[in-house]
C-alpha positions as a Markdown table, in Angstrom:
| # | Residue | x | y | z |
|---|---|---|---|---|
| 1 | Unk | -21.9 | -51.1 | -7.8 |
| 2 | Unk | -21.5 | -51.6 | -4.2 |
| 3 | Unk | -24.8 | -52.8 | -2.4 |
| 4 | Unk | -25.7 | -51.1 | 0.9 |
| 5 | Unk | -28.9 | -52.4 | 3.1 |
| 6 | Unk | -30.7 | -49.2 | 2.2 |
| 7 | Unk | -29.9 | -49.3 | -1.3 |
| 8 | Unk | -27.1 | -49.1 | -3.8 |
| 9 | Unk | -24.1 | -46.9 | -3.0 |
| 10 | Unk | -23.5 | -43.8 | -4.8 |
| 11 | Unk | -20.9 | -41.3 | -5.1 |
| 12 | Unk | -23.1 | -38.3 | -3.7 |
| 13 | Unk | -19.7 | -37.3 | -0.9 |
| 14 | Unk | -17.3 | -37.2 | -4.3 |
| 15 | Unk | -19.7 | -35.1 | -6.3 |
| 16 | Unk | -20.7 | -33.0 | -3.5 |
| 17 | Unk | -17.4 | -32.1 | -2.5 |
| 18 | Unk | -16.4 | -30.9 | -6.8 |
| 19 | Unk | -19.6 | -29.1 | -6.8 |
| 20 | Unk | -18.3 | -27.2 | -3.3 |
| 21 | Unk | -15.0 | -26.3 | -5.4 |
| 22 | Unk | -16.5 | -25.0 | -8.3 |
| 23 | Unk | -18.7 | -22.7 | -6.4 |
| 24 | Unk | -15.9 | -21.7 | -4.5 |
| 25 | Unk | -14.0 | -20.9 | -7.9 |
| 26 | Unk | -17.0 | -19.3 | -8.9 |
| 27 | Unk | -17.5 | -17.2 | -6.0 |
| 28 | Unk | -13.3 | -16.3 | -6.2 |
| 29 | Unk | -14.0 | -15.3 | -9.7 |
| 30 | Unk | -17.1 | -13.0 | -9.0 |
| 31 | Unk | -15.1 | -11.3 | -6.7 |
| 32 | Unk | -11.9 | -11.0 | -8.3 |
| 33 | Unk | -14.2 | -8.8 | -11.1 |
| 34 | Unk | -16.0 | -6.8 | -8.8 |
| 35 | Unk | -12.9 | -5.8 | -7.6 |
| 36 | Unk | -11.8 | -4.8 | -11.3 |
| 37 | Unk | -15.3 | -3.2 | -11.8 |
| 38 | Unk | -15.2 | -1.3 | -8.2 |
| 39 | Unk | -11.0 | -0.3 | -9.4 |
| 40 | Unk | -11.8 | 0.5 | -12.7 |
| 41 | Unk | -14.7 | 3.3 | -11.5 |
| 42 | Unk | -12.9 | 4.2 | -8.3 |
| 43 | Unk | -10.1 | 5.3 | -10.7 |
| 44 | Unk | -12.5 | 6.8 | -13.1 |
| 45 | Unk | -14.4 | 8.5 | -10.9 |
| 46 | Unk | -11.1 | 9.8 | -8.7 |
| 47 | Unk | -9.5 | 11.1 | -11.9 |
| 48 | Unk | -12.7 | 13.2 | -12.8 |
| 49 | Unk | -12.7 | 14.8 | -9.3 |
| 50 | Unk | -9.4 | 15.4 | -9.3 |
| 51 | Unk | -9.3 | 16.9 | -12.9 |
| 52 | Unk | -12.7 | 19.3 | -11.8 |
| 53 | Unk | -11.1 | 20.5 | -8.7 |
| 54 | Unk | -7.6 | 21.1 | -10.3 |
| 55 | Unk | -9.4 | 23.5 | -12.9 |
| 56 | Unk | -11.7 | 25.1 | -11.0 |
| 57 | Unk | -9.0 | 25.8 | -8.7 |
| 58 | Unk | -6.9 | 27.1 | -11.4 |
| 59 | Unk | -10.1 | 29.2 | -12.5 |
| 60 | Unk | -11.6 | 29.7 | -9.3 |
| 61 | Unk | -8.4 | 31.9 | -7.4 |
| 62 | Unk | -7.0 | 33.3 | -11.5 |
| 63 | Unk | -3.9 | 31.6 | -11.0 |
| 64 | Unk | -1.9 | 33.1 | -14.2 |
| 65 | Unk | -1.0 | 30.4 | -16.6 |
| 66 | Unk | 3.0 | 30.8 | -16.3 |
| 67 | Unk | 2.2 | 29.4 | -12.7 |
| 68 | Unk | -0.7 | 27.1 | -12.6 |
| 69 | Unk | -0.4 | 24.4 | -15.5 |
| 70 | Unk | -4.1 | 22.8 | -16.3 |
| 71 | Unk | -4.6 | 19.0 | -17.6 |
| 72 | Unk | -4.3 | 20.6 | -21.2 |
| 73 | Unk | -0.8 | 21.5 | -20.7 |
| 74 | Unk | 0.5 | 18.7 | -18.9 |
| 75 | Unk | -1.0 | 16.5 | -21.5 |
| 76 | Unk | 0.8 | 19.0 | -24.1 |
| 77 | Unk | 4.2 | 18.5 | -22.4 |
| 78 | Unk | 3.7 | 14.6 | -22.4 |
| 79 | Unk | 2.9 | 13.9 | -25.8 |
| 80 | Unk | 1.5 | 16.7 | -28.5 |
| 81 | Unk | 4.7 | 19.1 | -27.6 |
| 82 | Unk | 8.1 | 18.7 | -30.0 |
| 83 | Unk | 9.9 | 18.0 | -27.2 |
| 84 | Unk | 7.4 | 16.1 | -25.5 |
| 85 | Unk | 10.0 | 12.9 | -25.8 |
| 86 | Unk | 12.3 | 14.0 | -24.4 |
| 87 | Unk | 10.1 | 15.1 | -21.2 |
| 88 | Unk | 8.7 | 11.3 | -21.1 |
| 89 | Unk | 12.2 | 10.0 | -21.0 |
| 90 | Unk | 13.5 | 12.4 | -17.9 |
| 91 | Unk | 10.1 | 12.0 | -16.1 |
| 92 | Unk | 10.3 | 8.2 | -17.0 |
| 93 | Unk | 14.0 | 7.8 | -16.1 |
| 94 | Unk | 13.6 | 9.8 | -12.6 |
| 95 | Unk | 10.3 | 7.7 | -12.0 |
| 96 | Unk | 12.2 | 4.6 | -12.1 |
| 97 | Unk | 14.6 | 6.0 | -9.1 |
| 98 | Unk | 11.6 | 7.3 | -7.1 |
| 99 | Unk | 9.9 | 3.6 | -7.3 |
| 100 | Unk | 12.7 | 1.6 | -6.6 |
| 101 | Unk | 13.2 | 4.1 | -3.2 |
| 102 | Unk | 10.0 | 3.2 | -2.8 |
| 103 | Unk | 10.0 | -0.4 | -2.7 |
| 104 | Unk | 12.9 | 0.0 | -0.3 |
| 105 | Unk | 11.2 | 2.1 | 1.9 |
| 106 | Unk | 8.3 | -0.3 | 1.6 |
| 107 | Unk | 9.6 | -3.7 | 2.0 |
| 108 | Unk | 11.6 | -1.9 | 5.1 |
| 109 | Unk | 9.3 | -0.3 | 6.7 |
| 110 | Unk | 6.6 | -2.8 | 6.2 |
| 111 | Unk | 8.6 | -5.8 | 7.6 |
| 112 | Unk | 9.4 | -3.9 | 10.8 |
| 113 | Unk | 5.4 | -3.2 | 11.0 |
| 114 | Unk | 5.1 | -6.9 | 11.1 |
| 115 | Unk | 7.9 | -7.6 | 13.0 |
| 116 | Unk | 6.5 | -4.6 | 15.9 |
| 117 | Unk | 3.4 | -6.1 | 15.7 |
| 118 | Unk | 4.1 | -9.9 | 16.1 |
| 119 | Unk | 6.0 | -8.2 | 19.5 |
| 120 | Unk | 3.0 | -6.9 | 20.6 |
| 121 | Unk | 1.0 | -10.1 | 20.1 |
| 122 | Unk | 3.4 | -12.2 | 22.2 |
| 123 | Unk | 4.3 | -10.2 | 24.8 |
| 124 | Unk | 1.9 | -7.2 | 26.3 |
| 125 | Unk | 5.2 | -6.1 | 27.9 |
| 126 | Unk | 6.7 | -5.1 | 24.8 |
| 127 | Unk | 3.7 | -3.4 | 23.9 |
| 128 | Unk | 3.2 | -1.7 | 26.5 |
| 129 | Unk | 6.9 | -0.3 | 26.4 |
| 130 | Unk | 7.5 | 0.4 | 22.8 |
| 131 | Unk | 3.8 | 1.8 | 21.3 |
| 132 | Unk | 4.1 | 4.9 | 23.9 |
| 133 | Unk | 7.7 | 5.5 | 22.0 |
| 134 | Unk | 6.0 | 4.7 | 18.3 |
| 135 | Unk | 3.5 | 6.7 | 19.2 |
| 136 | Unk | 6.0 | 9.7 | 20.3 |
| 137 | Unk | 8.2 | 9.3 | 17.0 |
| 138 | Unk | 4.9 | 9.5 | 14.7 |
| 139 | Unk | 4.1 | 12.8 | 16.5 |
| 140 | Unk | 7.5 | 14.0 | 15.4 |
| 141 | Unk | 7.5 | 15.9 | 12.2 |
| 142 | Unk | 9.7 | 13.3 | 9.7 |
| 143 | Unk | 11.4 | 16.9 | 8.3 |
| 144 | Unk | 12.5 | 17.6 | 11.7 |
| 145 | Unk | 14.1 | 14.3 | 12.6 |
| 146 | Unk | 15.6 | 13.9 | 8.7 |
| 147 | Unk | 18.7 | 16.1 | 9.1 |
| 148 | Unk | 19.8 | 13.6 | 12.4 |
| 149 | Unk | 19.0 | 10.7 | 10.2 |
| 150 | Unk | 21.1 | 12.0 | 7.3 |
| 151 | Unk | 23.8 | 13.0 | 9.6 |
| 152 | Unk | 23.7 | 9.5 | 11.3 |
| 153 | Unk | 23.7 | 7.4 | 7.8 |
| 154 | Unk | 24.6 | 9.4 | 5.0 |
| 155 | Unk | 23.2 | 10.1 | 2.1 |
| 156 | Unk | 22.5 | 6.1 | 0.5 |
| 157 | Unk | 20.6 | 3.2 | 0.8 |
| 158 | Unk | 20.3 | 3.1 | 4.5 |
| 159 | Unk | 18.6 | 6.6 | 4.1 |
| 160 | Unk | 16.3 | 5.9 | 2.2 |
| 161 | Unk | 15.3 | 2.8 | 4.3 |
| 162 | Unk | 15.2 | 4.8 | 7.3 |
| 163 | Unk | 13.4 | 7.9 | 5.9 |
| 164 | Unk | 10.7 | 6.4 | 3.7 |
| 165 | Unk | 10.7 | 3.2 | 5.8 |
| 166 | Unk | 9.3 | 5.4 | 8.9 |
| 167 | Unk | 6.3 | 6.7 | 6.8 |
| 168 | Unk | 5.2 | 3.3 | 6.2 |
| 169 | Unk | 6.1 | 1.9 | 9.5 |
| 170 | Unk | 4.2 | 3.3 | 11.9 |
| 171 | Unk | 0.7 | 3.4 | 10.7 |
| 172 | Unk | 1.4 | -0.5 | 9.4 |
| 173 | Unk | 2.5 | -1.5 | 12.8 |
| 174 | Unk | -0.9 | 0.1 | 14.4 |
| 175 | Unk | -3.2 | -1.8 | 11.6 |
| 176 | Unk | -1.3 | -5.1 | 11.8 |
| 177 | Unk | -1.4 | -5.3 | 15.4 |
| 178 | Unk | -4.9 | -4.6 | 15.6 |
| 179 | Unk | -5.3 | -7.7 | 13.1 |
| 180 | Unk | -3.5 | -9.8 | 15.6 |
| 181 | Unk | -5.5 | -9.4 | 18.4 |
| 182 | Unk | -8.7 | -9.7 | 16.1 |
| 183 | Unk | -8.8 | -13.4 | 16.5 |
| 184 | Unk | -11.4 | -16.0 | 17.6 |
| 185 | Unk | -10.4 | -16.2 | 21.6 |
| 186 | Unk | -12.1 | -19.5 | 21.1 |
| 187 | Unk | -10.2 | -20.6 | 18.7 |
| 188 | Unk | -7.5 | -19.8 | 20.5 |
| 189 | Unk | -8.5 | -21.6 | 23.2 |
| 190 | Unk | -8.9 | -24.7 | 21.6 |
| 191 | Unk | -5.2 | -24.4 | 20.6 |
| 192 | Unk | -3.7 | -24.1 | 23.9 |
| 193 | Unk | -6.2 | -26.9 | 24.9 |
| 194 | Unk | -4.3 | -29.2 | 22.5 |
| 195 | Unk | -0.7 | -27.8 | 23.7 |
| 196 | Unk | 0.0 | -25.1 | 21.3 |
| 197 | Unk | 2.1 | -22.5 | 22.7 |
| 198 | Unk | 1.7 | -18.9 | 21.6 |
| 199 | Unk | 4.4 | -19.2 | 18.4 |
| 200 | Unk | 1.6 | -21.9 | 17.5 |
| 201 | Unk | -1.0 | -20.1 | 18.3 |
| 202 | Unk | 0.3 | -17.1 | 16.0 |
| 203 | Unk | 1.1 | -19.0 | 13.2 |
| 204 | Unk | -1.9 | -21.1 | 12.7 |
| 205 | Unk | -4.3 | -18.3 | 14.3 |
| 206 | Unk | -3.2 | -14.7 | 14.7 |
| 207 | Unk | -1.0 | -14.4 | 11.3 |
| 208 | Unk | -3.9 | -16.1 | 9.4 |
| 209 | Unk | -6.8 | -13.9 | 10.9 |
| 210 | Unk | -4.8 | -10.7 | 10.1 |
| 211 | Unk | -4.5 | -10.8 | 6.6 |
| 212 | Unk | -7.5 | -8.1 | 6.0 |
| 213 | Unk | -5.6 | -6.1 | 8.3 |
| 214 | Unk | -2.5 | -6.7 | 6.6 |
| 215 | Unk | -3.5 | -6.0 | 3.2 |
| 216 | Unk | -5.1 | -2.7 | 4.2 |
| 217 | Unk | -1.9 | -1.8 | 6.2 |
| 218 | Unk | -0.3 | -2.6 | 2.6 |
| 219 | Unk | -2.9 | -0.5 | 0.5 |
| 220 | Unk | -1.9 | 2.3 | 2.9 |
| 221 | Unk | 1.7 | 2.0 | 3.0 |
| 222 | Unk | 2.4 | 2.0 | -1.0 |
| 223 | Unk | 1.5 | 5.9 | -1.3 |
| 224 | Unk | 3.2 | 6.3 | 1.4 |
| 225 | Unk | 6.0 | 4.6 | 0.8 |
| 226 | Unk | 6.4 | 6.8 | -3.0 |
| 227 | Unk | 5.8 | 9.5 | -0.5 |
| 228 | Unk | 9.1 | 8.9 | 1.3 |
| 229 | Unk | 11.0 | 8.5 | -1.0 |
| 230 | Unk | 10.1 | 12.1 | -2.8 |
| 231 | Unk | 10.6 | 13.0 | 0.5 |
| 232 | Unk | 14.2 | 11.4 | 1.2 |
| 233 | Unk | 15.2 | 12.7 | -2.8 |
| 234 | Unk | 14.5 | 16.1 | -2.0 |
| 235 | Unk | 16.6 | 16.2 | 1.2 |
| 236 | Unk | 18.8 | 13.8 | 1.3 |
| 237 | Unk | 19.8 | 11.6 | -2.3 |
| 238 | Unk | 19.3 | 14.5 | -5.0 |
| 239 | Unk | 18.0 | 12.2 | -7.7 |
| 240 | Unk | 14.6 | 11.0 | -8.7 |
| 241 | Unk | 11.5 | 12.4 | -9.3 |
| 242 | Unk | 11.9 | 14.5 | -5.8 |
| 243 | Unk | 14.8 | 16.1 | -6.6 |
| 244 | Unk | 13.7 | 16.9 | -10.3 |
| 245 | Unk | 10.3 | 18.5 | -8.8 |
| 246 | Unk | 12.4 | 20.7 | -6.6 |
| 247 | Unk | 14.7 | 21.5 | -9.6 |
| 248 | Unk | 12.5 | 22.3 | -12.1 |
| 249 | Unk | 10.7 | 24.6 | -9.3 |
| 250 | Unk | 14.3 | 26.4 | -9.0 |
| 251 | Unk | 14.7 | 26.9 | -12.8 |
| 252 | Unk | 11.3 | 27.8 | -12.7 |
| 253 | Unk | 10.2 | 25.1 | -15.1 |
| 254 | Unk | 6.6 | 24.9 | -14.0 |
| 255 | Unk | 5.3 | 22.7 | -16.9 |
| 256 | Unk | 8.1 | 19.9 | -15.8 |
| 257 | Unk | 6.9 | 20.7 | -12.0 |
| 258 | Unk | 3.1 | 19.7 | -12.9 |
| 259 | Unk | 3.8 | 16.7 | -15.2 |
| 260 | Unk | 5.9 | 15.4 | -12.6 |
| 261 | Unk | 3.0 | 15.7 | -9.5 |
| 262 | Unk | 0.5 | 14.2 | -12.5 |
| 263 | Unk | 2.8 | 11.4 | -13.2 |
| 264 | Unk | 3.5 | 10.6 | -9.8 |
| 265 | Unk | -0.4 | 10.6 | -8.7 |
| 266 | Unk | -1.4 | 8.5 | -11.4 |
| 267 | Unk | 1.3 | 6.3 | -10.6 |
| 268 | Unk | -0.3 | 6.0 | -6.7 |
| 269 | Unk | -3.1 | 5.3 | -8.0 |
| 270 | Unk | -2.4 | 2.8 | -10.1 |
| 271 | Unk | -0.1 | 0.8 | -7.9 |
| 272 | Unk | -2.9 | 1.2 | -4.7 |
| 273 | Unk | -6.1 | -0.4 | -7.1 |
| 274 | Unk | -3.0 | -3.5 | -7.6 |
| 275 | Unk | -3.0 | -4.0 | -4.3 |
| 276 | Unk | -6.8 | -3.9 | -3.9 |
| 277 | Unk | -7.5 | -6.1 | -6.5 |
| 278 | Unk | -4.7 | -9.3 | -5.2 |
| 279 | Unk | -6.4 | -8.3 | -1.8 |
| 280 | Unk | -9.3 | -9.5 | -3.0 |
| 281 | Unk | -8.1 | -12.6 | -4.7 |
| 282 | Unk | -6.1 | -13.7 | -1.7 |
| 283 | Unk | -9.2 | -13.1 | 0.5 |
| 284 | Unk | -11.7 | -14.4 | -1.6 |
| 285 | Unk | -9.8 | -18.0 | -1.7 |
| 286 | Unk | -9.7 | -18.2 | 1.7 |
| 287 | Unk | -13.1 | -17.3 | 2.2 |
| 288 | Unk | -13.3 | -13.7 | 4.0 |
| 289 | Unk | -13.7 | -10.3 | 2.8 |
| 290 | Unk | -11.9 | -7.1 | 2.6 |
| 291 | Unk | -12.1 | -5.0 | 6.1 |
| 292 | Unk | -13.1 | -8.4 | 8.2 |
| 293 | Unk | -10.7 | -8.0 | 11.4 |
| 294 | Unk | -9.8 | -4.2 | 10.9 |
């Protein structure tokens, strides 16, 4: 071993540094399972609220029972019923459209959010041109506007981009840009001290300080992104889980009109804690916490 004049060397730095990793694992991992914990009795605790209110509605107003179907019947329709197999498969099948409008609505309107919002950041200009008109557009009923966007791009793909897209896009753009200019000044500073221009300062500053703020712009843009696209089914594509809820109301098939809300909340819900919970892994490895620069 390598002599020093106060003593022999040891490898204290080398040991120091694997005992700061493991307790950064460790910390990643305690808070990757409180999130689980806090998802698994958020859920819990939502779907008891939800199931109280929903009955003592029901009870509360006497809705008759060839209206107002309680958790009994739904469950009856989805699995205990003769035919309830046949009632998974539509629900199931028309789910599947309704999600993949969804994601397009999402990746669509979420990517213009960021690309708004990274705008903003560079140019205070921009801003202040374009969030008075964002700001107008959100005012404006989506219903209203949805027969011009139908006329404009038909009944398709673009549709559904457009409509569902604008449900997530403008409260992402608000959140994300609010991220942005959440960070250090000093930090930024120091990068335009050492002649980083804004892209620079963006990339390695801004973009990096954001992610709470993105993530929660995320958490609330998946509900509404299924949102839209029920939305967008109903007017505009005639298929999915929106169109089947406004069928089934037609034929009066109330049962099928229930299961399908139930299916679709539960699917919200679901999807919203799987964003929560890879919020918190992503933040936890990089040491912040949910809600810091938001």
């Amino acid at each position: 071993m390598a002599q020093t004049p106060g003593g022999p060397r040891t490898a204290a730095a080398p040991v120091d540094a694997a005992a700061r990793r493991g307790e950064v694992r460790r910390q990643a991992t305690r808070a990757v399972l409180r999130a689980l914990g806090r998802s698994l009795l958020t859920s819990l605790g939502t779907l008891v609220v939800v199931g109280v209110l929903w009955v003592g509605v029901i009870e509360l107003f006497g809705i008759s029972s060839y209206v107002a179907k309680g958790p009994l019947d739904v469950w009856a329709y989805l699995v205990t019923d003769d035919d309830a197999g046949e009632h998974r498969s539509l629900l199931l099948d028309r789910l599947g459209t309704s999600l993949g409008h969804a994601l397009i609505g999402f990746v669509a309107g979420l990517a213009a959010a960021l690309l708004g919002a990274t705008a903003f950041r560079l140019s205070r200009g921009v801003e202040h041109a374009l969030m008075p008109i964002a700001m107008l557009l959100r005012s404006v009923p989506l219903v209203a506007m949805a027969p011009l966007i139908i006329l404009v791009f038909g009944r398709d793909v673009a549709t559904v981009a457009v409509v569902a897209g604008i449900v997530v896009l403008f409260p992402a753009l608000v959140t994300i840009a609010f991220g942005l200019r959440s960070a250090s000044p000093q930090v930024l500073d120091v990068v335009h001290v050492y002649g980083g221009g804004p892209l620079t300062a963006l990339r390695k500053v801004a973009l990096p300080a954001s992610l709470p703020a993105f993530f929660a712009a995320v958490r609330v843009s998946v509900p509404g992104a299924l949102t839209g696209a029920l939305l967008v089914e109903w007017l505009a594509t005639g298929d999915g889980i929106g169109s089947a809820i406004q069928t089934a109301y037609a034929q009066v098939q109330f049962s099928l009109v229930w299961s399908a809300v139930v299916v679709v909340t539960a699917v919200s819900l679901v999807l919203y804690n799987l964003v929560q919970i890879g919020e918190t892994v992503v933040l936890a490895r990089m040491g912040m916490t949910p809600g810091e620069g938001t």
